[in-house]
Structure formats: C-alpha cells, structure tokens
N, C-alpha and C positions, 0 to 999 in steps of 0.2 A: 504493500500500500504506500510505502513510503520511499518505495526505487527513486529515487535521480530527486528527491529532494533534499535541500541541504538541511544541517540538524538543525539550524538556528528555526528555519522552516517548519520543522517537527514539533519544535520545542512551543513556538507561537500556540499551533492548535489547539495545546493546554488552556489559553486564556480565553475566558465567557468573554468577545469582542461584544458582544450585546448587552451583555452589562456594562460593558467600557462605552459605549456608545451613548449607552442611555445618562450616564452621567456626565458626559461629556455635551449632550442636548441640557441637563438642568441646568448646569453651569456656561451655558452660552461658549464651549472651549474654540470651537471651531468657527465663531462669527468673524465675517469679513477672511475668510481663510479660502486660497485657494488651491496650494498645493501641499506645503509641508502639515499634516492635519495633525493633531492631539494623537491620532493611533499612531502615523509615523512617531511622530515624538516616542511616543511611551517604549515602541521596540527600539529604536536608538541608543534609549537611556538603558535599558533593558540587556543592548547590545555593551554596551560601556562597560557595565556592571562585571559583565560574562567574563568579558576579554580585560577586565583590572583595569580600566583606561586610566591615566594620572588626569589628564587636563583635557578641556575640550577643545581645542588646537590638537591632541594626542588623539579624540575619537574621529576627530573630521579628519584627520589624515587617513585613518586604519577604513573610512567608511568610503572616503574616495579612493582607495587605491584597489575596492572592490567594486565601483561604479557600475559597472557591468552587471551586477548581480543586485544590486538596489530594490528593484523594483521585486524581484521571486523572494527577498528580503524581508519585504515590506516596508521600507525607509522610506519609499517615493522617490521622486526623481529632483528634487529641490533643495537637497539636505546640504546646507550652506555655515557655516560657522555666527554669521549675522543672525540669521534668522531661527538655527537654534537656539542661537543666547536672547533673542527677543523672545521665544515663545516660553523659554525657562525662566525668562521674569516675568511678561505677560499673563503666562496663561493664569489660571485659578487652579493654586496646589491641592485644592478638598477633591479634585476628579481623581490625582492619583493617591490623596489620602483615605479616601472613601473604597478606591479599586481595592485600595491594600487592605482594608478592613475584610471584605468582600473575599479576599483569596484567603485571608488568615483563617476566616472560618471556613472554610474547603479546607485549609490544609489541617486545621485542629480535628475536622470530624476524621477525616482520611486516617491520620495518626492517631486517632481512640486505642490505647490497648491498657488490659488489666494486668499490667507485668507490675507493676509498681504493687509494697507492699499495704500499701495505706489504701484504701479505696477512696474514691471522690477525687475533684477537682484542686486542683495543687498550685497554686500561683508564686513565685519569688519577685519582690518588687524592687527596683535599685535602679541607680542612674549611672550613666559615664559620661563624662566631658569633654569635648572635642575642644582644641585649642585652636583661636581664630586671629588672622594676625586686625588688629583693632583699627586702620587706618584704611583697611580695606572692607571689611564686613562692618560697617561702623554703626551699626542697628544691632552687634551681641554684642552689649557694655559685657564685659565683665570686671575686669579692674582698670585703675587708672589707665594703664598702658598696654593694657590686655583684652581680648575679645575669647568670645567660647558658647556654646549652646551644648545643652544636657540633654538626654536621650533618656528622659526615663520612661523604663520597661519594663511590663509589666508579664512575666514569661510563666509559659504552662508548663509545669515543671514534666509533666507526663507525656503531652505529645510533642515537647523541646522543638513548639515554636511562640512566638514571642506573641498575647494576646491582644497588650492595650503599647504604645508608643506614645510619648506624649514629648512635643518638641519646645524647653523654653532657652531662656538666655541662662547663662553659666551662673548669671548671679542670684537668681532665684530658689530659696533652702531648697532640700529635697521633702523634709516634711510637707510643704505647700501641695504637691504633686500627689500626694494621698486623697488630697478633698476632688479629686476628679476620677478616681477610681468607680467603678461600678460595682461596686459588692456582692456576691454573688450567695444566697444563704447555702449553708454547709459546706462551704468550699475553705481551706486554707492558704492562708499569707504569709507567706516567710518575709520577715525582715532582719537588715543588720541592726546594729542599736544607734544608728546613727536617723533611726526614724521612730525612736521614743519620744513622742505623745501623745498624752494618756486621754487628753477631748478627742485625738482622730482615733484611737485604739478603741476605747468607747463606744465610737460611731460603729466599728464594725462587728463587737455586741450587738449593737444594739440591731444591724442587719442580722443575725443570726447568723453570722460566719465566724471562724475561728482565727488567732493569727498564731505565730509564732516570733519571739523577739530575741535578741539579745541582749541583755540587761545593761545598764549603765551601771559604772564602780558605785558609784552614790546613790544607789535602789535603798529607799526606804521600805521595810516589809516588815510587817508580824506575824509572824505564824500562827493559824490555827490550831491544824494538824498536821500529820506527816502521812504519806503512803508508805508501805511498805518498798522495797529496794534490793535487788541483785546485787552488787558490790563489783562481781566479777564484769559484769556488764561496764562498766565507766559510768554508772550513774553514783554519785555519790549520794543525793539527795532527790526526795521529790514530795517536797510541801503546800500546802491549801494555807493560803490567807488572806492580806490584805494591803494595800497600801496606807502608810501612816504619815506622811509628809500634809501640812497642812494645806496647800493647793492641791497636791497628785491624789487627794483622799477624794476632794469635791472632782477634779476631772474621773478620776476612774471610783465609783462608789464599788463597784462589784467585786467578788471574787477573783485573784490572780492564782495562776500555779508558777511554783517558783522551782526547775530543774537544775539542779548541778549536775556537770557531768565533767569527767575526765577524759581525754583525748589521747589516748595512748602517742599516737603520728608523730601529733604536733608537740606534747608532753605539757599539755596546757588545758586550763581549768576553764570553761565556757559556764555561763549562768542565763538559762532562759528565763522567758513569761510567757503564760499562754492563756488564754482564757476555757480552751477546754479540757474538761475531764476527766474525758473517757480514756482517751486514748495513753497507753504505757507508757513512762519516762524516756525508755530506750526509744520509742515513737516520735516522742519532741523531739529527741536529740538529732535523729536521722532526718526528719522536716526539715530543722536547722540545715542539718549536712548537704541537702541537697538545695540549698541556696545559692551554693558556688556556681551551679549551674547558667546563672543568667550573668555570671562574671566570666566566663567562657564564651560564652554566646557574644558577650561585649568583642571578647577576645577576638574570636572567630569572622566577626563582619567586620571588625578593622582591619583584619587583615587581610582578607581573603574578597569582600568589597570595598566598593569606594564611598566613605564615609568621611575619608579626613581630608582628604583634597576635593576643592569641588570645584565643579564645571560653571559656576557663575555664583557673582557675590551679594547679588540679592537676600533677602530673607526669602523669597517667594521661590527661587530658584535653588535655594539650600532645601527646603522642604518636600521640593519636587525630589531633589537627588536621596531624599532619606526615605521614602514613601520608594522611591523605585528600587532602591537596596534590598528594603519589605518584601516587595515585590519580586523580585527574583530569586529573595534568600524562601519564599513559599512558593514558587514556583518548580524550582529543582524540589522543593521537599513533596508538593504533589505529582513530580513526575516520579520519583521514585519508587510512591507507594503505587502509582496508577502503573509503572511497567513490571514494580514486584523485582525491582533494585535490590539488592540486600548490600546496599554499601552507606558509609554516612554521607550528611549531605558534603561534607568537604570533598571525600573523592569524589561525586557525582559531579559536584561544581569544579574539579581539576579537571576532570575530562572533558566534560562539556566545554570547555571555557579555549582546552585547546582544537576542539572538533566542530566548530559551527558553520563552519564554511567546507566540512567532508559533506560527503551525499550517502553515508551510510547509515542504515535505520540506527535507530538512538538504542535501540537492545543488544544490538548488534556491540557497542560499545564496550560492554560490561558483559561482555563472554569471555571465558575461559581469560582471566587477567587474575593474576596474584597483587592484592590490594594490599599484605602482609606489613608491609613497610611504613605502609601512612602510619603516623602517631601524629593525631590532630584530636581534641576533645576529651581525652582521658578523664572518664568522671570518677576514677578511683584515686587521681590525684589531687593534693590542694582542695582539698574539699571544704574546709575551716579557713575563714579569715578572720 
C-alpha cells in the first residue's frame, strides 16, 4: 500500500487533517492565504522536528535542496524562509495548540496498559526552563539580563506521554501553574517539594484526587497515629496526623500522611505527604519514584527535539515550535503503537528522523534491527531527586 511512497509521506497519514482543518477554519489560519497554507506549515514544522533542524535558514535549506519532492511532501510549492517566519508569527498558535491536545489524547488512549502497579490515573507535574537570550525574545523577562519560558508539564506517568503543557515566562513560581491544572477525581499527583502549598494541595482534596509530595525541612506535623511498617522495605515511618503551623493548619485543615523512607541508591532519607490512605507506605514511596519520569521526558525532547533553539523570536512563533514538538513527540508514539513497534519512542524517532525521504514502508524499518545499544530513558536510573 505504501510502494514508492516516501516515509515522511506515510508518517503524514497518521494525522486527523480534518481535525486540523476544522481548526484551522475556527481560527481564521488560512485567510487571505494563497499558497503556503496552515497544513503546509504544520508538516514543515513537523518536518524540522524529525530531521533536528537548528534554525530556520537550517530547515529552508534541507527543504529546498528537496524541491523536487515538495509537493508528494506536502510542503506546497511556496515554502520560502519570508513567508515561513511571517506565518510563524502571524498565524494563531491555539490551531497547533488545540491539534496537540487532540493527538495527546489519541496517543494516551492508544498507550492504556495495566502494567503499572498502582491502578488509576498517575500524573507527575514539574517545569523546565529554557534559556532565552533577552535582547532578542524580549517578551520572556526573566531576569534583568536574562530571558527564558517554563514548560510546565503535566505527564501521564502510565502511558509516558505528557497530558497538560502549559507555556509561561521563566519568571513566573511554579506553584502558580497548579491553579490551571484540571483535576481529575481518583487520579494521583506527584510533586517535588518545590510545589508545597497547602491552599493548592487542598484544592485537590477537595477535587477528590490524591497527591503525593515531598516535604519541606521545616514541615510542621503532629502525629496522631502511626501504621504499622516493614523496616526491610526502606520505609522507616508511616504516620496519620496533622499540620500545626498557625497558617499551614487554616490552609490545609484535613488529615496529612507523613512517609519516611530510606533510599538505599541514593543512601538518602526522603519524607512524603499525601493525603491518601489506603494505599501502603512502600506505595507512596514508589508514586514519588516514579516522578523522575517527567525529568527524563524534559531530558528527552531537549534533546532529541527542537525546543531550545527556535525558528523565530516571537512569542507567537515560540508557541507554535513547542505545540509542534507535542506534536511529533505523539505522533511517533501513535505510530508505534498503531504499526505494533516494540521499540521506544527514541529509537523510532532515530530512525524515522534519518528515513523520511526513503520510499520504504515505515514496518519495513524496524525488521530484523538489533536496537540492543540504545540507552536512552533508563527509568531504573536517577529515579530520586
């Protein structure tokens, strides 16, 4: 079915263009357009992504030197350096924010699986900072002589794709970026302790969801009672009480569980919070452990996409490049599950990245290859920050 087409070609089909379409008619993307359209764009950006481009002088070169092939492409025939960088500030970045929402859930139901011990929904929420030089992006203040925008994400720890994205400027807490979460009841939060407060911890009691934290040195707590405890396990403690600090009592009135646990690895003493019950000490502790997860994933699209250099220095044109990132990092993870890959998304994105302009089916790719060598993703390591 797919003889004499190229993979970049293959890979396109993947995408609901009718959904892209229909958002691109809400948002007016394509008015007064008459060649380079919002769909070209988005495979361009798409294409950039694949092939690592540094700069957009770097994709218009690699996209003309295949002119030829543009159009079976789907670039169009107008694909100019001018008029990419006007439609990456012009367009309206919520077509390819909204797309990306749109494939994230394709790719989260696709990757459903019951391998994880905990059952339910598992969320890890953290940010990373990209460094902006400030004289150019001069809309990310972040310090006097510095520029930067945070990524905080909000990642499914189970089907290890990332749910919520939320793009501000560097100088903005990370706390803030909680009040836009959508809470999901019975589902789990992991946080570091650098997002201890107890009015937003509250709020997600009060949703009927659980979280998980790491505690600050200066936790004020009374105990109630105590559960019982394995020892051999690394839980040292695992207590029912309460907060007693004269604000932290009025923001959090309810019930805290307070874990200690020991860390063989790292040979370090970690202290959770959690507001639920049920579930075993050694349970918190693993929740926590698998936190690191969405600091890998940071790891992973820095380096493997383009997130830190960008193709124009708009806000409007950052947002497009970070949504199209989105966009191809669930892309590759729905074509893997849909061709029945068994490889991570890093080797699928290594191959593809250098195969888009072969004309051999995309299965074909991922036969008989000894994958053995990648070490990319290690979630047995660094687990603890």
């Amino acid at each position: 079915m797919n003889k004499g087409k190229y993979v970049f070609a293959q890979l396109v089909e993947f995408l609901p263009q009718r959904v892209f379409d229909g958002l691109v008619l809400k948002y007016s993307g394509n008015k007064h357009v008459r060649h380079f359209t919002c769909w070209n764009q988005l495979l361009c950006m798409i294409f950039g992504q694949l092939t690592n481009r540094d700069s957009l002088r770097d994709l218009i070169v690699a996209i003309d030197a295949h002119s030829r092939k543009s159009y079976h492409l789907g670039f169009g025939t107008s694909v100019t350096r001018s008029n990419f960088a006007k439609a990456n500030e012009n367009r309206n970045s919520k077509i390819f924010e909204e797309f990306a929402y749109y494939l994230i859930e394709i790719a989260r139901r696709k990757n459903t699986n019951d391998n994880f011990e905990i059952k339910g929904k598992i969320y890890a929420f953290d940010s990373t900072t990209i460094d902006l030089c400030l004289n150019v992006f001069w809309w990310a203040k972040f310090r006097r002589a510095k520029g930067g925008i945070k990524l905080h994400t909000l990642y499914d720890v189970v089907t290890q794709i990332p749910a919520f994205v939320h793009i501000t400027a560097a100088s903005v807490n990370d706390v803030n970026a909680m009040d836009v979460i959508s809470y999901e009841s019975e589902a789990y939060y992991i946080f570091d302790r650098g997002y201890v407060d107890y009015t937003r911890l509250y709020r997600i009691t009060n949703h009927s969801a659980y979280f998980v934290i790491r505690a600050k040195t200066n936790l004020q707590f009374s105990r109630m009672y105590s559960n019982k405890v394995d020892k051999t396990t690394g839980v040292k403690c695992d207590q029912v009480g309460k907060l007693t600090g004269f604000y932290v009592s009025k923001q959090y009135p309810g019930k805290l569980r307070r874990v200690k646990f020991y860390d063989q690895d790292s040979n370090r003493d970690f202290v959770f919070l959690s507001n639920n019950m049920d579930l075993s000490a050694e349970q918190i502790a693993l929740l926590y452990k698998n936190r690191w997860q969405v600091e890998l994933f940071f790891k992973w699209i820095k380096q493997h996409l383009k997130i830190k250099s960008f193709w124009g220095t708009s806000e409007n044109a950052v947002r497009i490049q970070v949504y199209s990132a989105i966009i191809a990092y669930c892309l590759v993870a729905i074509i893997g599950h849909d061709l029945k890959i068994d490889r991570s998304t890093y080797e699928i994105l290594q191959v593809l990245g250098i195969s888009l302009l072969d004309k051999t089916p995309v299965k074909e790719l991922f036969t008989n290859v000894d994958y053995k060598d990648v070490k990319e993703l290690n979630y047995n390591q660094l687990l603890f920050s």
